[in-house]
C-alpha positions as CSV (number, residue, x, y, z in Angstrom):
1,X,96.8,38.6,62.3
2,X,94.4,39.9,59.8
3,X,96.9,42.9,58.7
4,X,99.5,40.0,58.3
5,X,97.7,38.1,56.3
6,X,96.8,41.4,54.0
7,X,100.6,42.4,53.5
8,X,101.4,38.5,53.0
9,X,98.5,38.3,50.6
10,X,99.7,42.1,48.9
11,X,103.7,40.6,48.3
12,X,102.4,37.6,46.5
13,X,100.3,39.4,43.9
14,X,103.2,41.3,43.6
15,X,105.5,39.1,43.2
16,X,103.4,37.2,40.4
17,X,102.9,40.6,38.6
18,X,106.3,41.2,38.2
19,X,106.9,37.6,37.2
20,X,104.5,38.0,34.8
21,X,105.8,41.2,33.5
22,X,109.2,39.7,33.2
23,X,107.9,36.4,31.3
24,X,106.0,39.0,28.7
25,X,109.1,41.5,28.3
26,X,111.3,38.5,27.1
27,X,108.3,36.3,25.2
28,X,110.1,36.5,21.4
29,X,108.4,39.2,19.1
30,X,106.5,37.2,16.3
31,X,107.6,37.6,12.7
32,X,104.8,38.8,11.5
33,X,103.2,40.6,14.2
34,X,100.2,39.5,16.3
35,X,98.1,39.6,13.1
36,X,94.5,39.5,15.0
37,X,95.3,43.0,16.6
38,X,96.3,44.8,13.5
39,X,93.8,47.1,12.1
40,X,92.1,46.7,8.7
41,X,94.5,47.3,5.6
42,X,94.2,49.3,3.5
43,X,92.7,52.1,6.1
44,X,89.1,52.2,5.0
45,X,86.9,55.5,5.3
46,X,83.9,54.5,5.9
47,X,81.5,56.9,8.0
48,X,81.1,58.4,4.1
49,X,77.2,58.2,4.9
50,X,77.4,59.8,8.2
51,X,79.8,62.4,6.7
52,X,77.2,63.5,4.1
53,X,74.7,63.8,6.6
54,X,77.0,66.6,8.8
55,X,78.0,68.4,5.6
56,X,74.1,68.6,4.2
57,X,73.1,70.0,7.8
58,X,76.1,72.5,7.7
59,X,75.6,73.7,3.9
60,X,71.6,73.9,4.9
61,X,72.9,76.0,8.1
62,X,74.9,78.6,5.6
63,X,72.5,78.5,3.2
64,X,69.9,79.5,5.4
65,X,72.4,82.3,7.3
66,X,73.4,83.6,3.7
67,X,69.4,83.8,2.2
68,X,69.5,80.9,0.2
69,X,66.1,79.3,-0.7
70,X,65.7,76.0,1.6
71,X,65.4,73.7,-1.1
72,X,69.3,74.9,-2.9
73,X,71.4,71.5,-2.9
74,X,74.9,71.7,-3.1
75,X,76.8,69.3,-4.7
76,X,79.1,66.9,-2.3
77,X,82.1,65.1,-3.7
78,X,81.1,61.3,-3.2
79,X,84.5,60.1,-1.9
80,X,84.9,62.7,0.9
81,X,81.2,64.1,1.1
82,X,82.8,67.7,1.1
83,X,81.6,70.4,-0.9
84,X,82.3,69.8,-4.6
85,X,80.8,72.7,-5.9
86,X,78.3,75.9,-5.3
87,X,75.0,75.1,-6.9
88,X,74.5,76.3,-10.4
89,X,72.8,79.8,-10.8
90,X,72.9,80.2,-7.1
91,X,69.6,82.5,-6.5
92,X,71.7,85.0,-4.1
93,X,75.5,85.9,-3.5
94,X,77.8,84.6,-1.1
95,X,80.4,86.8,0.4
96,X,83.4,86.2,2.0
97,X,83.9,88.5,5.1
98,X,84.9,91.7,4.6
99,X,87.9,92.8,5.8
100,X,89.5,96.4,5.2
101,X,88.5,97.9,1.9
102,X,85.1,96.9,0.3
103,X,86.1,96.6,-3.0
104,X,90.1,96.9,-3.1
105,X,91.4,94.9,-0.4
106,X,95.3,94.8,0.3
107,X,97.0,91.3,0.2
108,X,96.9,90.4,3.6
109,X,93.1,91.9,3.8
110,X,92.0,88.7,1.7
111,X,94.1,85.8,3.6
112,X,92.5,87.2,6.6
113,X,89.4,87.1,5.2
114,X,90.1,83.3,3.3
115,X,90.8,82.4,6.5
116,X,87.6,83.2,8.2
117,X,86.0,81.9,5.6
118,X,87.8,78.8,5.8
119,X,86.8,78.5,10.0
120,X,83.1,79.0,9.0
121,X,82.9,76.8,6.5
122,X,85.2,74.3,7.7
123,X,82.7,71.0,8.1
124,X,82.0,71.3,4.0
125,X,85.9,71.6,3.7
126,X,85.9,68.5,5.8
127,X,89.3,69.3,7.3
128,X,91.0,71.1,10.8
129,X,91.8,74.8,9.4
130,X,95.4,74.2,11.2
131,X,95.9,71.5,8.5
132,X,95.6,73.6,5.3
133,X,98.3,75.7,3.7
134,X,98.0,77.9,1.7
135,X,100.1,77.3,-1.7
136,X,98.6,79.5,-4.2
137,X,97.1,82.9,-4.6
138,X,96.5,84.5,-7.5
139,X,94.5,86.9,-9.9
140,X,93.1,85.4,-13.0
141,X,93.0,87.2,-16.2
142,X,88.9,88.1,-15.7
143,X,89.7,89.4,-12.1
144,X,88.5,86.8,-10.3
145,X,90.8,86.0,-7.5
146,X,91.7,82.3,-6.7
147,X,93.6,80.5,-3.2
148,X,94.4,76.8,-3.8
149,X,95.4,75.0,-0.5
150,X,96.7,71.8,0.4
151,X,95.5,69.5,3.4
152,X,98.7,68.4,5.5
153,X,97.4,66.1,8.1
154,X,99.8,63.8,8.0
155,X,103.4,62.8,9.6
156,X,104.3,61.8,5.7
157,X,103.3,64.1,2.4
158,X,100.0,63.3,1.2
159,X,99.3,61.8,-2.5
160,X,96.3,60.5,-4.8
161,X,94.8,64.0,-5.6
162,X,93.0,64.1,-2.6
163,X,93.2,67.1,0.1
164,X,93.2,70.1,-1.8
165,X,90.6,73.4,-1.0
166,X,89.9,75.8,-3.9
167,X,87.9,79.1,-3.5
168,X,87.3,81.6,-6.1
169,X,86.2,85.1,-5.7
170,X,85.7,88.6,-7.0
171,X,87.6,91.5,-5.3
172,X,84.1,92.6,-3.6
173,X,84.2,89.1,-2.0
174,X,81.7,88.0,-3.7
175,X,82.6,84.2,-3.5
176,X,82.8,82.4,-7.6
177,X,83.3,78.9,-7.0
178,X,84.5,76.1,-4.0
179,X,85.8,73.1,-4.3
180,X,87.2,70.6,-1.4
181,X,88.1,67.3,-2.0
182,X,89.9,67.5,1.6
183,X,90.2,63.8,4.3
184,X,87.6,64.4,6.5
185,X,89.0,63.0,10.1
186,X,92.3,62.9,9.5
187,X,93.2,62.5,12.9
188,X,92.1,59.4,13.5
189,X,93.2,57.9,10.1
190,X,97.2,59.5,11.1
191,X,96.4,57.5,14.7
192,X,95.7,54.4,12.2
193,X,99.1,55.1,10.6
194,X,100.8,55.2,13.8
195,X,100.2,51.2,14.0
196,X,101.5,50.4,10.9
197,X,105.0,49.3,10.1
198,X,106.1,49.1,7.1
199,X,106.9,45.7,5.9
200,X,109.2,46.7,2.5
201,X,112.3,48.6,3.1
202,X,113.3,51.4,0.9
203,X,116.1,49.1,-0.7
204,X,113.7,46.5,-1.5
205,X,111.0,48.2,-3.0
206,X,113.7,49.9,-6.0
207,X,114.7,46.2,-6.3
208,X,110.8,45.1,-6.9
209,X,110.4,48.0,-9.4
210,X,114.0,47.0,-10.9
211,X,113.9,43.7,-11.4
212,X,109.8,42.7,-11.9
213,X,107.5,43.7,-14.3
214,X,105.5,46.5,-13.0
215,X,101.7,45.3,-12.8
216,X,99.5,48.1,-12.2
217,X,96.0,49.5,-13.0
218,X,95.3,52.4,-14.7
219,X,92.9,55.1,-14.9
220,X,90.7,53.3,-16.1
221,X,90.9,50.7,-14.0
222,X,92.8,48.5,-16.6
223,X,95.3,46.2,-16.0
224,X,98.9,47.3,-17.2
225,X,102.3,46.0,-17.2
226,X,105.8,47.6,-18.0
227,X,109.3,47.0,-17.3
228,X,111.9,48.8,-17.2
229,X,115.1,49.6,-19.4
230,X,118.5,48.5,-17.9
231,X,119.7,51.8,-18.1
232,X,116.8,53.2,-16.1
233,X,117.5,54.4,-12.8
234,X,115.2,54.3,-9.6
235,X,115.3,55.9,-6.3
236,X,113.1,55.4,-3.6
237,X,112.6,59.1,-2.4
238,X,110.0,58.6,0.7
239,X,107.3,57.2,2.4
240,X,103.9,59.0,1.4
241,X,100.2,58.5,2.4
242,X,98.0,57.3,-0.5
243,X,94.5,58.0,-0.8
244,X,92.5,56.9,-3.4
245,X,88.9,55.9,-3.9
246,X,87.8,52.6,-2.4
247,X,86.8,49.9,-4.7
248,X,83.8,49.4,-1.7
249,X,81.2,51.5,-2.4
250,X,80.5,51.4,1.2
251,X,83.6,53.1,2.2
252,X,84.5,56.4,0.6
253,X,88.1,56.1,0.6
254,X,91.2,53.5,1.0
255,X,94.4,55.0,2.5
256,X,97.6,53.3,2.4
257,X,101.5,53.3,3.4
258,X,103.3,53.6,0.5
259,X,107.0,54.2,-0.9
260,X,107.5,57.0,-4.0
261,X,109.9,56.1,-6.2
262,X,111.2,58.6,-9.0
263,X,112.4,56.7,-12.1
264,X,114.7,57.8,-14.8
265,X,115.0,57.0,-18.4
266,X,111.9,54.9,-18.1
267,X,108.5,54.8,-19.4
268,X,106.9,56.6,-16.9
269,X,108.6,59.1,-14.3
270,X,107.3,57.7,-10.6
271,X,105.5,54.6,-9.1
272,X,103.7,54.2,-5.6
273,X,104.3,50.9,-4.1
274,X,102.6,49.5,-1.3
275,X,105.0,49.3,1.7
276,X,102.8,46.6,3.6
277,X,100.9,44.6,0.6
278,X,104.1,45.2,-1.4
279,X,102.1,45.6,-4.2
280,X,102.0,48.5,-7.1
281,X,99.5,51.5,-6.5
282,X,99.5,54.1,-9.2
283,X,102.0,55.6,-12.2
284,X,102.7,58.5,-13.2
């Protein structure tokens, strides 16, 4: 009687689970979305604090391991808290490893060694070494040796200025300069991304920038507006990810969906727009 009662019991939750089920797969899909579960927009950084923290521990850790004095600061670019730049007069070299020849390495002597480099010193690049690619390597006129890479952490190209790693050094490894302005944490701000749906289609962002007068701030932070000429063409090329520095001080950076539009025979040659806000980013 009891095991009756069970199985009796057992149908009847399923059968109001599978109503229910059916109810929700045909409830009609609100315009706008079910705003209260969207996540904050623009995508905010805002563990710059804790950030700082980790890369002033790591840059005291490789100090110490390279036979710096404990009190050398590095300096920390205040958007991304990644290494800006070695401290001035640095009181002992740094080296890259060695790899092959001590003082004539071969091309693919040095990537090997950049890229050691890059694994050690990855938490003041503030980026996944399987995210940078190498897009420059070349020897200056004084000798010194430079590798510019770019951070690609995302499904869409990045923009803004932001994500690029710089290391200079002398052909005895001796390292000259670093500079990372890299996303620290990209993979959760590309699982933020994943939520979003752009709101502006490609067709009606040309018409915005076609049709209104472009409003925009420059790099100053003033306000600008332009139109353009009739005879100016504009195509909406793709859907980047815009990073740019928040206008919170408490978050470091503000990330955002955005269409890249090339313009011809206008004033200026491409404009970001916002493909949720629908609203103008940046001009170049």
């Amino acid at each position: 009687m009891c095991g009756g009662s069970f199985i009796a019991s057992s149908l009847l939750v399923s059968a109001v689970a599978i109503a229910f089920t059916a109810c929700a797969a045909f409830q009609p899909t609100a315009v706008n979305g079910p705003a209260a579960n969207l996540p904050p927009y623009p995508i905010a950084e805002a563990d710059a604090g804790n950030r700082l923290e980790e890369a002033a521990q790591a840059w005291y850790q490789l100090s110490q391991h390279y036979g710096l004095p404990g009190k050398t600061e590095a300096n920390f670019n205040p958007n991304t808290a990644t290494l800006q730049s070695l401290p001035a007069n640095l009181p002992a070299p740094i080296y890259l490893p060695k790899v092959g020849s001590q003082t004539n390495p071969t091309e693919e002597q040095m990537r090997e060694s950049l890229r050691r480099f890059i694994v050690e010193w990855q938490r003041l690049i503030g980026a996944d070494p399987n995210q940078l690619s190498l897009v420059e390597r070349t020897d200056e006129a004084s000798g010194v040796k430079l590798a510019h890479y770019e951070q690609r952490p995302f499904r869409y190209p990045l923009r803004g200025g932001f994500g690029n790693l710089t290391i200079r050094f002398r052909s005895d490894w001796q390292l000259v300069s670093f500079s990372s302005n890299c996303i620290p944490n990209a993979d959760r701000v590309q699982a933020t991304l994943n939520t979003l749906t752009p709101k502006v289609t490609a067709e009606q962002a040309v018409s915005h920038i076609k049709t209104q007068p472009v409003n925009f701030a420059d790099a100053n932070g003033q306000p600008q507006t332009l139109s353009l000429p009739p005879n100016a063409s504009v195509e909406a090329k793709q859907l980047v990810v815009y990073v740019e520095p928040s206008k919170d001080p408490s978050s470091g950076l503000q990330i955002r969906l955005a269409w890249e539009l090339e313009v011809a025979n206008g004033p200026v040659s491409r404009v970001y727009l916002d493909s949720i806000s629908d609203e103008i980013i940046a001009t170049s």
